[in-house]
Phi, psi and omega in degrees: 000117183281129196278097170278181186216061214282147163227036171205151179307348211239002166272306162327337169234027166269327190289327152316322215277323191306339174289332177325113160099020201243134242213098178328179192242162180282334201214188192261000193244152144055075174280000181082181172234188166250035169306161118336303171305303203280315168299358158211042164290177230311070177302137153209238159200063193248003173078005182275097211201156167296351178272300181289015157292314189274347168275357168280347157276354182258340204234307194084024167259150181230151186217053151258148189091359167249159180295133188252001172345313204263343178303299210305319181312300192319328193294335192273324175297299161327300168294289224272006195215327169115165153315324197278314168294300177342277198305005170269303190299320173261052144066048190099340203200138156325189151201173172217018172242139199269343154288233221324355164249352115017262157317278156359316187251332156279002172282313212273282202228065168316299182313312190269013175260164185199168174279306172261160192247168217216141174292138178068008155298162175246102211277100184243134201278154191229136168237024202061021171232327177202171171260124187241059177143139198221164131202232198220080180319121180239010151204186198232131175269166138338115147074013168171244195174157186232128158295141160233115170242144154278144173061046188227177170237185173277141165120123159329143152043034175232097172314118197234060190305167178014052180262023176060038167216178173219115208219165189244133179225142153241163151231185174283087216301343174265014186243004194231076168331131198180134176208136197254117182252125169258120183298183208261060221289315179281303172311011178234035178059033181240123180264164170261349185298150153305001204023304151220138189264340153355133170277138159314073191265156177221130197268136175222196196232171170222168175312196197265014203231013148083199172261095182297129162288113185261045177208161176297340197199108170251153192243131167310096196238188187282327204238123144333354185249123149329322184295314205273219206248157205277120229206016186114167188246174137242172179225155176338123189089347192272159201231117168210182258192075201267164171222346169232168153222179165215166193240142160291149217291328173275030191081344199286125194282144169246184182211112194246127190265135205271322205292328158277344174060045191188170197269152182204130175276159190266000138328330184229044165233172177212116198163157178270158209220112175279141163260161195299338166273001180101344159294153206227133174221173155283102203278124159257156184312174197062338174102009191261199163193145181312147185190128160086027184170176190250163174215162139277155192204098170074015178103341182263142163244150172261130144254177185214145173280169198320320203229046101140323242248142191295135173270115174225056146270155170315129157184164213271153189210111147285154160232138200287202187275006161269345179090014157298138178266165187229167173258089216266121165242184181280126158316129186288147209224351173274000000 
């Protein structure tokens, strides 16, 4: 892990996002990188990952093969910031249990837990017996916040301990038990300002049969936002053929059509969507996507991984007790 010396929050999650998608290992070998490639090299769901290799190199403790939510965050402080700051900013010291720092920090550093969340918090989730599970707020929405977590899986305003991916979330303050620890960000010379406010473009591609509209009317706008003005429509049924997307202050993925010359949320599309590295996931209306299981799509089933992405590698399927298959994974124990 290469060690950075960031001096604004927002660098600090430009340097996370490189992490998006990267998929614990089945063993303790070949952990991989943060290729594309090297991130979903031997996956599997044994709890095995480079953030705790690098937290055993920062720390000399080792938590590999344990659920990892809390390495990765600290770890996410640590490249951006060096140890020595890291370990300022979480009130001394890492940490990888997510109670013990917790408890910890309400003994300690009371001031810095807060209810509501702040671009650069450490989120940490309550499930009424503990807190059990974190990531890291990287925006702040209408009524709640969007996350980049380690050991989780995809979908919204759903707490996902120990699912074996590193993802981007949002919720909701009501659909979530949830308490927000803020570091001590200006006393280590780190701003909170923004820089740039500029959209965030990401390029992807679709099937040959595009991106389905899923509303009687969807409005075309200039702008990723609701706020900006409106530039045409499309309508129910219609099919199109977006080449970037980007996300909105509220999590919301947008989609920009070269031929409308303009943005449509991805709340009313349905389809498949290749990423600029060649993975392929599945968009359903609302804005969610398949993950962790197999589906059918159009008479074929499919399976999709932690983090949402089409599988095409070998892998094992059960069936419940209607005799529907599954993808078998492991219970979660954190």
């Amino acid at each position: 892990m290469k060690i950075h010396s960031c001096t604004n929050i927002y660098e600090d999650i430009a340097l996370r996002e490189d992490w998006l998608d990267y998929l614990e290992k089945a063993t303790g070998k070949d952990l991989g990188d943060m290729t594309p490639a090297g991130k979903r090299r031997n996956a599997g769901y044994n709890n095995y990952t480079l953030y705790a290799k690098w937290y055993k190199t920062h720390t000399g403790e080792n938590y590999q093969g344990q659920p990892y939510c809390a390495t990765g965050e600290s770890m996410g402080y640590v490249q951006a910031y060096g140890l020595e700051k890291a370990k300022k900013l979480l009130g001394g010291d890492l940490f990888y249990n997510c109670e013990n720092f917790y408890q910890y920090i309400r003994k300690n550093y009371p001031g810095r837990l807060h209810s509501t969340a702040k671009v650069g918090d450490t989120v940490l989730f309550y499930n009424g017996t503990k807190h059990y599970h974190t990531g890291h707020v990287v925006k702040e929405i209408e009524n709640g916040f969007v996350t980049i977590e380690e050991n989780t899986s995809s979908g919204n305003n759903v707490v996902v301990p120990n699912g074996g991916a590193t993802t981007r979330k949002s919720y909701t303050y009501d659909k979530v038990n949830a308490v927000f620890y803020r570091p001590p960000y200006s006393s280590c010379g780190i701003s909170t300002t923004n820089p740039d406010d500029d959209i965030v473009k990401y390029p992807i591609g679709t099937g040959a049969g595009g991106l389905l509209v899923r509303a009687s009317s969807l409005n075309v706008r200039s702008n990723p936002t609701t706020n900006s003005s409106v530039v045409g429509c499309v309508m129910d049924g219609d099919r199109i053929y977006p080449q970037y997307k980007a996300f909105d202050d509220r999590g919301v993925r947008w989609y920009y059509i070269p031929d409308k010359k303009g943005w449509v949320s991805g709340n009313y599309l349905e389809g498949w969507i290749q990423e600029a590295d060649g993975r392929w996931w599945y968009l359903i209306k609302s804005g969610q996507w398949y993950a962790r299981d197999v589906y059918v799509i159009d008479g074929v089933p499919y399976g999709f991984d932690d983090a949402g992405y089409m599988r095409t590698d070998p892998f094992e399927v059960t069936p419940d007790a209607s005799g529907a298959l599954h993808i078998a994974v492991r219970n979660a124990t954190e």
